[in-house]
DSSP file (Angstrom, degrees, kcal/mol; ACC not computed):
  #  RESIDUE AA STRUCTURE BP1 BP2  ACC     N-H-->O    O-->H-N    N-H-->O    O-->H-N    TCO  KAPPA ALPHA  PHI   PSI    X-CA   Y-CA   Z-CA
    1    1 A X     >        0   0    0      0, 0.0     4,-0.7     0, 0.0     0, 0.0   0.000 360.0 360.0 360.0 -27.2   31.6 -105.2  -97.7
    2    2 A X  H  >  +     0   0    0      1,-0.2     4,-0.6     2,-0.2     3,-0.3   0.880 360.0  36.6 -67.2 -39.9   27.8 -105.9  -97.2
    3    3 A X  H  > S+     0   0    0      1,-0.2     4,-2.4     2,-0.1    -1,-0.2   0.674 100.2  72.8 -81.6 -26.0   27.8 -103.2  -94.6
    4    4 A X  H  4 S+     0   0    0      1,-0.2     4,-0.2     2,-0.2    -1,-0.2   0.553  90.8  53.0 -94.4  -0.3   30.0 -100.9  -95.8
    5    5 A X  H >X S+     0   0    0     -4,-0.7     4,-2.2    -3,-0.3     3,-1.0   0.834 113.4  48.9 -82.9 -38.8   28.0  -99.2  -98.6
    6    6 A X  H 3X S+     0   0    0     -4,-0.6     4,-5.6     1,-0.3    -2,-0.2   0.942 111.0  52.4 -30.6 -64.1   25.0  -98.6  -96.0
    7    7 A X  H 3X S+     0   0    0     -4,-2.4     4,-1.8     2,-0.2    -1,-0.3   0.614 111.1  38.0 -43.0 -39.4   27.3  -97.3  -93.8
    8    8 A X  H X> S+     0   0    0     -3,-1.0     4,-1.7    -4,-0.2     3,-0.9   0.933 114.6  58.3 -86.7 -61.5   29.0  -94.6  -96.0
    9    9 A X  H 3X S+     0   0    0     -4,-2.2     4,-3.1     1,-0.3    -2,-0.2   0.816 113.5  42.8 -49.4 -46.7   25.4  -93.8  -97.6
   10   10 A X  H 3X S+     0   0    0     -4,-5.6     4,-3.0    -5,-0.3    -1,-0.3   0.944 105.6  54.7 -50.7 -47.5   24.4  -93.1  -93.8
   11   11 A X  H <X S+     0   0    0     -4,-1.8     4,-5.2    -3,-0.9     5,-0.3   0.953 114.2  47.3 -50.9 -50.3   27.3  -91.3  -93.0
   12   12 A X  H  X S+     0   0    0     -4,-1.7     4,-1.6     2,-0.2    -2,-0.2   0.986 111.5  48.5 -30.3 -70.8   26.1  -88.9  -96.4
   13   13 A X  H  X S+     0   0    0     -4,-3.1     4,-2.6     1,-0.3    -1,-0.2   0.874 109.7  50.0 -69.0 -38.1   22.8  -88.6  -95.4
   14   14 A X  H  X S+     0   0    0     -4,-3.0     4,-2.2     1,-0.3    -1,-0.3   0.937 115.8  44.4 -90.4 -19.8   23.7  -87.5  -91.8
   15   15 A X  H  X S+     0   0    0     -4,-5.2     4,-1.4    -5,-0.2    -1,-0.3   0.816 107.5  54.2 -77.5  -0.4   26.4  -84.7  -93.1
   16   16 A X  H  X S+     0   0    0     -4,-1.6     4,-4.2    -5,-0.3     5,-0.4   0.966 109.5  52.1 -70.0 -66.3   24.2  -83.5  -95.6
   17   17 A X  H >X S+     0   0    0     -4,-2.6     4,-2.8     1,-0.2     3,-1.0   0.879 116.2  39.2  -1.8 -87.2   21.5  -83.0  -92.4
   18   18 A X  H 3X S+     0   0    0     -4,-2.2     4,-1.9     1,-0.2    -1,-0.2   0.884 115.4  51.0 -52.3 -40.1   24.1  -81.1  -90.3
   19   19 A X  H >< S+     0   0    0     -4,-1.4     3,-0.6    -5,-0.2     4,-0.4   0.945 117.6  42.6 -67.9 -36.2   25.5  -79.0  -93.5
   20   20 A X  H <X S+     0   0    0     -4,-4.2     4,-2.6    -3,-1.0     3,-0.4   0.840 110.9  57.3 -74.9 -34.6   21.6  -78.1  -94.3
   21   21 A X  H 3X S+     0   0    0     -4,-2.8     4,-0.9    -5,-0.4    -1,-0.3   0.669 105.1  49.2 -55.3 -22.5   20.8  -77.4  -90.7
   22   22 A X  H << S+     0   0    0     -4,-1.9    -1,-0.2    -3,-0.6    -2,-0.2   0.647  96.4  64.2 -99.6  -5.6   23.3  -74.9  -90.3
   23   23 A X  H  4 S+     0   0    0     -3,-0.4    -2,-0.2    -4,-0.4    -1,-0.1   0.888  99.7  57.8 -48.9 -75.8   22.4  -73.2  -93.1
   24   24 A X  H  < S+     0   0    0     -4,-2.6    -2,-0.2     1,-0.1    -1,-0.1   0.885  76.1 111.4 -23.6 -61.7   18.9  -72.5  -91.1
   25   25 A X     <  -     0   0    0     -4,-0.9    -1,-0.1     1,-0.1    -3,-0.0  -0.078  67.0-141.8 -60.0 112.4   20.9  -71.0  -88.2
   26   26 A X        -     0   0    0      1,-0.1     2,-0.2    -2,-0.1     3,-0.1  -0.161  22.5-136.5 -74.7 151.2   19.8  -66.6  -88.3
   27   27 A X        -     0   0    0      1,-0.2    -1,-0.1     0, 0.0     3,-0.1  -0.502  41.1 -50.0 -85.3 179.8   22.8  -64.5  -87.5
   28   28 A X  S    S-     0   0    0     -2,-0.2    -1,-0.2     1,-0.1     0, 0.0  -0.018  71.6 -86.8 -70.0 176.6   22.9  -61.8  -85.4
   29   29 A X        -     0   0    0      1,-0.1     2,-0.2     4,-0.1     5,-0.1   0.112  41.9-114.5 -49.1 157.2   20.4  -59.1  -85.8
   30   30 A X        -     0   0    0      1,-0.1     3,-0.1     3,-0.1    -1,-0.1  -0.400  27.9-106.2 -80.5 171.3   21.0  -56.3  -88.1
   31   31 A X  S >  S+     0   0    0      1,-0.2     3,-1.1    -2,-0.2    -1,-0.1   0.999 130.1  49.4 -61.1 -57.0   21.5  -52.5  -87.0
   32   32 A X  T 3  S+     0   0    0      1,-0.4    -1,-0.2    -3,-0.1    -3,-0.0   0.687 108.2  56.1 -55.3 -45.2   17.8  -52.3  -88.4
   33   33 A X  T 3   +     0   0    0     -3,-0.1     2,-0.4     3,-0.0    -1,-0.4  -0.429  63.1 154.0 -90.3  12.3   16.9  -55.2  -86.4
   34   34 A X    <   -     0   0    0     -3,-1.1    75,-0.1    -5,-0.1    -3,-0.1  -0.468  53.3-112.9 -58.5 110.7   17.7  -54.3  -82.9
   35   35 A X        -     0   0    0     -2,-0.4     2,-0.3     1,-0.1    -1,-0.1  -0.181  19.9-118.1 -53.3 157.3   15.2  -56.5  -80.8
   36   36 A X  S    S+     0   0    0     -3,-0.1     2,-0.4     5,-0.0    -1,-0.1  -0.528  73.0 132.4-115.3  56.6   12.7  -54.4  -79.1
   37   37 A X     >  -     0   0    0     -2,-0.3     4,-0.7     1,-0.2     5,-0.2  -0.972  43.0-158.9-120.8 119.9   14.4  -56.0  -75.1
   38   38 A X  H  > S+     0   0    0     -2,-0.4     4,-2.2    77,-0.3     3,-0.2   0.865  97.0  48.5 -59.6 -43.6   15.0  -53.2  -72.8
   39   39 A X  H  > S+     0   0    0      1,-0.3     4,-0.9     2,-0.2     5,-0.2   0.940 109.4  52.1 -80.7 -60.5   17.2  -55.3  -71.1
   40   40 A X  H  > S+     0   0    0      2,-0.2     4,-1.5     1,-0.2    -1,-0.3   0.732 115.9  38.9  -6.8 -51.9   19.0  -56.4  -74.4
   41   41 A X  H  X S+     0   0    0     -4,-0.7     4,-2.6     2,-0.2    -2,-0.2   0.764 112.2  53.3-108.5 -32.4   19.7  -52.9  -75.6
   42   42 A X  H  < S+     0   0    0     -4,-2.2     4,-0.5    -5,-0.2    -1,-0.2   0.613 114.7  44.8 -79.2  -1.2   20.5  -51.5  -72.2
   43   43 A X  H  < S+     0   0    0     -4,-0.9     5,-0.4     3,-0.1     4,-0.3   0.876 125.0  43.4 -89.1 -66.0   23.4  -54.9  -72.0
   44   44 A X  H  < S+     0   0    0     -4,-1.5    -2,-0.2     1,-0.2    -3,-0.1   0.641 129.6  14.1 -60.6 -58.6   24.1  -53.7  -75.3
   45   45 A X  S  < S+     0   0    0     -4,-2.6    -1,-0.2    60,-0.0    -3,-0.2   0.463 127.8  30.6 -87.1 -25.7   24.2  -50.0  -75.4
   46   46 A X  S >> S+     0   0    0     -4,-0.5     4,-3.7    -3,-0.3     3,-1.9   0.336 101.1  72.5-155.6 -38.8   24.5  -48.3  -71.6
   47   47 A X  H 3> S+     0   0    0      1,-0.3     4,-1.4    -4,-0.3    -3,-0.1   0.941  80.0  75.1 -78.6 -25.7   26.5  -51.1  -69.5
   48   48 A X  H 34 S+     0   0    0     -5,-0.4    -1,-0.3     1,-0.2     4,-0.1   0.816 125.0   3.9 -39.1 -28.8   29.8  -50.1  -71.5
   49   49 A X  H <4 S+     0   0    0     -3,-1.9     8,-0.7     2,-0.1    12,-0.7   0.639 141.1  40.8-122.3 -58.8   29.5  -47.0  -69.0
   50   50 A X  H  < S-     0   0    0     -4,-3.7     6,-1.5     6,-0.2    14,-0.3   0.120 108.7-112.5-110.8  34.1   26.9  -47.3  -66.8
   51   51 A X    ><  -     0   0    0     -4,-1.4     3,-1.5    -5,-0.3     5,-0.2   0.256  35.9 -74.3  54.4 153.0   27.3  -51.6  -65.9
   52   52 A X  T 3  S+     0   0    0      1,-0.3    -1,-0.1     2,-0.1    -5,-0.1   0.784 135.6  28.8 -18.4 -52.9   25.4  -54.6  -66.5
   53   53 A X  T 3  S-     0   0    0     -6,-0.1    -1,-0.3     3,-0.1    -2,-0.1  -0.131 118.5 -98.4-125.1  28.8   22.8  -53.7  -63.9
   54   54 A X  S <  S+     0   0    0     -3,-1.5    11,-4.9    -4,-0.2    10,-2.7   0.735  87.0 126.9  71.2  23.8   23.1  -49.7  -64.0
   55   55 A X        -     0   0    0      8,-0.3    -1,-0.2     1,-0.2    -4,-0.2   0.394  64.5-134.5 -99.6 -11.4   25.4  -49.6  -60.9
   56   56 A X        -     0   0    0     -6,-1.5     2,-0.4    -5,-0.2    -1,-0.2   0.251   7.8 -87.3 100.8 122.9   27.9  -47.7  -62.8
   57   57 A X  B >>  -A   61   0A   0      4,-0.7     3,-2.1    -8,-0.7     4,-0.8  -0.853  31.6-120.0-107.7 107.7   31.1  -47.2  -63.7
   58   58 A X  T 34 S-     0   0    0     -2,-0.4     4,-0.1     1,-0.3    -2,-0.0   0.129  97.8  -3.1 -59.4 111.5   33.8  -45.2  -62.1
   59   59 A X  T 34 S+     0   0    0      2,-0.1    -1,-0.3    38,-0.0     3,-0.1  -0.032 133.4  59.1  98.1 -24.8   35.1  -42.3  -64.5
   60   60 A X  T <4 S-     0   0    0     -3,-2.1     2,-0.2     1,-0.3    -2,-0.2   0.980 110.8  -5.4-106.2 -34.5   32.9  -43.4  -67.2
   61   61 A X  B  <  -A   57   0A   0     -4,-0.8    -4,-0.7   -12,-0.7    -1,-0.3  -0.929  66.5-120.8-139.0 160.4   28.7  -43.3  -66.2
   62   62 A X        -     0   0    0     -2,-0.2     2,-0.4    -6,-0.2    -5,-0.2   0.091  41.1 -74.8 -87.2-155.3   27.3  -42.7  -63.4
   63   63 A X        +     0   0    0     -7,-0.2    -8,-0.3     1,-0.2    -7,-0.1  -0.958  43.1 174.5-102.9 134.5   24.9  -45.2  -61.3
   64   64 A X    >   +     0   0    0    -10,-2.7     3,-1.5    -2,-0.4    61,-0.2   0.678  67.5  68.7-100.2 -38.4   21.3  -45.3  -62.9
   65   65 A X  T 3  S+     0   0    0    -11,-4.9    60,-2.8     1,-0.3   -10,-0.1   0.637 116.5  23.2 -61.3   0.7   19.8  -48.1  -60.6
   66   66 A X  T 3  S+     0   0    0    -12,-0.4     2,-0.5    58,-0.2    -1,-0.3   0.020  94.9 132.4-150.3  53.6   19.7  -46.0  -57.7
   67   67 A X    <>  -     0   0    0     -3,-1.5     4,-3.4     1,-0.1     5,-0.3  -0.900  37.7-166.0 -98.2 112.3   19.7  -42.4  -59.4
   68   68 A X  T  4 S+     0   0    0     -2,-0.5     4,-0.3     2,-0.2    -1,-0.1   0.515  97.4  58.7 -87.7  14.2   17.1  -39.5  -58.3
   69   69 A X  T  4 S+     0   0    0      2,-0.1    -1,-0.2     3,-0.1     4,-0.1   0.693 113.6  35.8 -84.7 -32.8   18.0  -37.6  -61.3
   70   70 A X  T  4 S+     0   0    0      1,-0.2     3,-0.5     2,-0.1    -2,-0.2   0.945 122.6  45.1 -79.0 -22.0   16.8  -40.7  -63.2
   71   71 A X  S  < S+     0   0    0     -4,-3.4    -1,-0.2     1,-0.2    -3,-0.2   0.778 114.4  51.9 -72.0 -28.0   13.7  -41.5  -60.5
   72   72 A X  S    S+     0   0    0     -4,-0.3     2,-0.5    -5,-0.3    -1,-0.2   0.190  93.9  87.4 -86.6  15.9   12.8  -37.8  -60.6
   73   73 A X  S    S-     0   0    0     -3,-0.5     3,-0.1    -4,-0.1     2,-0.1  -0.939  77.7-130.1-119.1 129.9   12.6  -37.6  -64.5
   74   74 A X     >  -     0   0    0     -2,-0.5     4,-1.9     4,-0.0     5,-0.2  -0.484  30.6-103.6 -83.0 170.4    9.3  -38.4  -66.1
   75   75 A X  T >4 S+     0   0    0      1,-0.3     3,-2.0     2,-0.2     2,-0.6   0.580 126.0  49.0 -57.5 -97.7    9.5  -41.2  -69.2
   76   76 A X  T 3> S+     0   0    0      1,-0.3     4,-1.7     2,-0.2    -1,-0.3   0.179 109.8  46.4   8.4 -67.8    9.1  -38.8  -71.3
   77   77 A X  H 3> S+     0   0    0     -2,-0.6     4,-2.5     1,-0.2    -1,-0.3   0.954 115.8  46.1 -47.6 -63.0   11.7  -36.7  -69.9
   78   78 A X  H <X S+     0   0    0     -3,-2.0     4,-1.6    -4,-1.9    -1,-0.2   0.686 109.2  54.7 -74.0 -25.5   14.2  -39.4  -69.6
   79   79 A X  H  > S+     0   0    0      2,-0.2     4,-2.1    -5,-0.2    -1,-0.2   0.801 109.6  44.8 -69.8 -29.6   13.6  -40.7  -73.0
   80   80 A X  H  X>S+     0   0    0     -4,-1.7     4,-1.3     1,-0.2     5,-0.6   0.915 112.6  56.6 -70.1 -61.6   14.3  -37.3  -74.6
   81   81 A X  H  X5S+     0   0    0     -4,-2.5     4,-1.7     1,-0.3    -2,-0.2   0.744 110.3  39.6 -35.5 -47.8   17.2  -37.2  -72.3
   82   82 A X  H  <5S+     0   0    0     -4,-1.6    20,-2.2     2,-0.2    21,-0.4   0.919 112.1  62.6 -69.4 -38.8   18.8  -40.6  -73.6
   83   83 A X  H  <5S+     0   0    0     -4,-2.1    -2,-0.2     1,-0.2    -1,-0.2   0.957 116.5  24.9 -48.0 -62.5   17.8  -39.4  -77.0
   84   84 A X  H  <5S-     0   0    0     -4,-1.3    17,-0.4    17,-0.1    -1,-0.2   0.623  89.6-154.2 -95.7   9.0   20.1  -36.5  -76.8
   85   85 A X     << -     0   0    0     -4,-1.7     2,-0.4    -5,-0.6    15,-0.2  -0.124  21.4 -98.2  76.7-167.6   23.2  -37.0  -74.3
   86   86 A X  B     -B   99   0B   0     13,-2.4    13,-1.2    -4,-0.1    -1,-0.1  -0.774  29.5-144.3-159.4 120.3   25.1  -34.7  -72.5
   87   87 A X    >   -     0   0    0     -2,-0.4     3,-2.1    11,-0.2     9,-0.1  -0.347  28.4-108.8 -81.6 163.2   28.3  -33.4  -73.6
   88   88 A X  T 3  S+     0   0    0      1,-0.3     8,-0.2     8,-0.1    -1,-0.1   0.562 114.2  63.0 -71.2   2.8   30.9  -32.6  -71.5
   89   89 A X  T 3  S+     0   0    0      3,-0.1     2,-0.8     7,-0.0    -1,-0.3  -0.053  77.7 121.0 -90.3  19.6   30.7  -29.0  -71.9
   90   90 A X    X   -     0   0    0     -3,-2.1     3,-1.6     1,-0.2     6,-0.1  -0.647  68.6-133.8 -65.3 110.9   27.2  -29.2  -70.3
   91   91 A X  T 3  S+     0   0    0     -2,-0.8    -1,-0.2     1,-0.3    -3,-0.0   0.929 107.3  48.4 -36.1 -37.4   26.9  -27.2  -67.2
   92   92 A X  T 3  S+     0   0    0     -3,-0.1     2,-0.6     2,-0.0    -1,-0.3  -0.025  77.0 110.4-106.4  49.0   25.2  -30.1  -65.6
   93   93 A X    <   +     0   0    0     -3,-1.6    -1,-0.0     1,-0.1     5,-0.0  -0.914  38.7 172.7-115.9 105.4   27.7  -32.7  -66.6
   94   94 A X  S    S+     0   0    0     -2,-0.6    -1,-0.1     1,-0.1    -2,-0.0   0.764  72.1  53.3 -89.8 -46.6   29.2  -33.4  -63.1
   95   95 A X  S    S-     0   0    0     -3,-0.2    -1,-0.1     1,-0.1     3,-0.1   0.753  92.7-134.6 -83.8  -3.5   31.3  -36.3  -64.4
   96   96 A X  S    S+     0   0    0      1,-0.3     2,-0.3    -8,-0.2    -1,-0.1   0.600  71.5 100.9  69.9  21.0   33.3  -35.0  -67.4
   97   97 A X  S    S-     0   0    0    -10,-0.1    -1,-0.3   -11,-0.1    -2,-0.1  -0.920  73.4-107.2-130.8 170.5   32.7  -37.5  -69.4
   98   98 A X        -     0   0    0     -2,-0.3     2,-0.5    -3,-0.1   -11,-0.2  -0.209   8.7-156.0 -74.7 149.2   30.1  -37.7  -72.4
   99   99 A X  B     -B   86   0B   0    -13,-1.2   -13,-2.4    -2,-0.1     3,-0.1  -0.781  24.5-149.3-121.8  87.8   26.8  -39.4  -72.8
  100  100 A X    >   -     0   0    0     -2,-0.5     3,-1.5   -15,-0.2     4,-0.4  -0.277  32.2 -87.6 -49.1 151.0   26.7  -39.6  -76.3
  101  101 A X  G >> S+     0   0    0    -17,-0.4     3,-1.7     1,-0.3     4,-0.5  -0.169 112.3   2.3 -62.9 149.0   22.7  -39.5  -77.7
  102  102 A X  G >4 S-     0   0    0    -20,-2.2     3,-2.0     1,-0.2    -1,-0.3   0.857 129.6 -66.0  21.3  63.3   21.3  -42.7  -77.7
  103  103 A X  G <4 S-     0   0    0     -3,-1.5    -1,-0.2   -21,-0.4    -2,-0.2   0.723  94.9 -64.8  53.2  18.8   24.4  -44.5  -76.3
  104  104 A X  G <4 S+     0   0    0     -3,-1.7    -1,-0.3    -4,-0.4    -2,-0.2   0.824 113.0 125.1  55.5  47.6   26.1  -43.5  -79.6
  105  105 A X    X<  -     0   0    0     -3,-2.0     3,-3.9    -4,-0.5    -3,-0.1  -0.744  38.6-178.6 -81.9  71.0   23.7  -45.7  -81.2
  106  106 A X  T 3  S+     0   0    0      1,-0.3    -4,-0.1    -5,-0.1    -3,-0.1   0.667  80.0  59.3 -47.8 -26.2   21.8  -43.2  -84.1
  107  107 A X  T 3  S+     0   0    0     -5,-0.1    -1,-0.3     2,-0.0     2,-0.1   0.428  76.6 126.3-111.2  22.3   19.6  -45.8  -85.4
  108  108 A X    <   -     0   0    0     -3,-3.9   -76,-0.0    -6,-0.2   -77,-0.0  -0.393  55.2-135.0 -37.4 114.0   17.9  -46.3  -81.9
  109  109 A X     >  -     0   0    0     -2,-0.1     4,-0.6     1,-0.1    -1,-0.1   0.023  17.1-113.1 -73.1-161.3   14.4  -46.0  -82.2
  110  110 A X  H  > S+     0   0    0      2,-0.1     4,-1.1     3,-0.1     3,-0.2   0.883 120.4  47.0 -81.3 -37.8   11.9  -44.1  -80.0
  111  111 A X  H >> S+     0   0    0      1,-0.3     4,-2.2     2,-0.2     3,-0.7   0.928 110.6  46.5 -59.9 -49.7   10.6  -47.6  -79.2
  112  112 A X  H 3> S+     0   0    0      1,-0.2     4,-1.9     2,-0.2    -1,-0.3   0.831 110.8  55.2 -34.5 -44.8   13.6  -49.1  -78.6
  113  113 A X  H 3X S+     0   0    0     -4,-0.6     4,-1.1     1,-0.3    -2,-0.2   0.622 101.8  59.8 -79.3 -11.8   14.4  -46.0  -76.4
  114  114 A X  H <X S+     0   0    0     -4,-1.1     4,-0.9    -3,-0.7    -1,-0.3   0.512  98.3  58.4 -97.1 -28.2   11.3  -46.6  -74.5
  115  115 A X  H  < S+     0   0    0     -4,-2.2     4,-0.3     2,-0.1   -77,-0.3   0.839 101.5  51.6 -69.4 -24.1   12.5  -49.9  -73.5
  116  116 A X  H >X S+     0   0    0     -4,-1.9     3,-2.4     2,-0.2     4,-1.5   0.952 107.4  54.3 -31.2 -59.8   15.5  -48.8  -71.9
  117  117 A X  H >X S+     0   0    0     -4,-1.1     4,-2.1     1,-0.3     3,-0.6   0.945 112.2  44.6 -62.1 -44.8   13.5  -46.3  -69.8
  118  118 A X  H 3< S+     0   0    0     -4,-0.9    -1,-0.3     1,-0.2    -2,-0.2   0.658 113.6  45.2 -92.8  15.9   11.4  -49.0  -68.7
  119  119 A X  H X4 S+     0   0    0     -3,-2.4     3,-0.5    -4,-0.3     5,-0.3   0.692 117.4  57.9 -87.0 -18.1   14.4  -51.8  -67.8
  120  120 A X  H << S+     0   0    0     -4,-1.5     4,-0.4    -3,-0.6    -2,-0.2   0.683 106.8  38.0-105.5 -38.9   15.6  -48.4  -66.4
  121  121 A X  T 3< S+     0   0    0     -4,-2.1    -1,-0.3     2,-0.2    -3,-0.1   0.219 116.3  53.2-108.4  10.3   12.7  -47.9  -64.1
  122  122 A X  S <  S+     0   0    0     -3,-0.5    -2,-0.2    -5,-0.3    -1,-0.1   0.167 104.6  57.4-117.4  28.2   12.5  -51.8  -63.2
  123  123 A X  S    S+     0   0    0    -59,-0.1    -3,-0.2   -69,-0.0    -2,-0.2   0.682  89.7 131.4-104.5 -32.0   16.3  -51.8  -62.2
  124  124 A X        -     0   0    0     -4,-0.4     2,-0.5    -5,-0.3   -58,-0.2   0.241  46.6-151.5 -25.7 110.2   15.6  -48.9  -59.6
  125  125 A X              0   0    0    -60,-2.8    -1,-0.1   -61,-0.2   -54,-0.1  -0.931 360.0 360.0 -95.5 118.0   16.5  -48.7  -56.3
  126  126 A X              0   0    0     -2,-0.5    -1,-0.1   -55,-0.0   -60,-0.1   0.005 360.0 360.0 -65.0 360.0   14.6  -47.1  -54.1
């Protein structure tokens, strides 16, 4: 009995701890609140189609890590280019499937979009 009020009052103290600590813990980001991680937003946004590591997917995006339309494109160029897509009625849509504008993510920023292009140009193979 001597022990066993300590004991519960510790046991208290250490779920109160945990319950308050988890409280602390942020969820994920908001649409607003997209971290500014090339590599992040291009896992996030791009690999659904075009893989992890820009390799591609068969029938859905093409390969961007070893692409000379994407090595031949200046940022600029390439940024506008994620910015607006390419539908599939495009004459130069070879694969017949869509690239919605900004990875059919609308509240992409420019900044944001300007870390893609540069995980985009450190995935490259030359």
């Amino acid at each position: 009995m001597k022990f066993l009020i300590p004991l519960l009052i510790l046991i208290l103290l250490l779920i109160v701890a945990a319950c308050s600590e988890a409280q602390t813990i942020s969820s994920a980001p908001a649409n607003g609140d997209i971290p500014i991680n090339g590599e992040q937003i291009f896992v996030s946004y791009c690999s659904p189609c075009h893989g992890p590591t820009g390799e591609g997917i068969a029938g859905l995006g093409k390969p961007l890590n070893s692409s000379d339309f994407v090595a031949g494109l200046s940022d600029a160029e390439l940024l506008a280019f994620i910015k607006t897509g390419r539908p599939v009625d495009d004459p130069l849509n070879t694969s017949g499937v869509a690239m919605p504008p900004k990875g059919g993510n609308p509240a992409l920023t420019d900044e944001q979009l300007q870390a893609i292009v540069a995980h985009l140009r450190s995935i490259h193979i030359p």
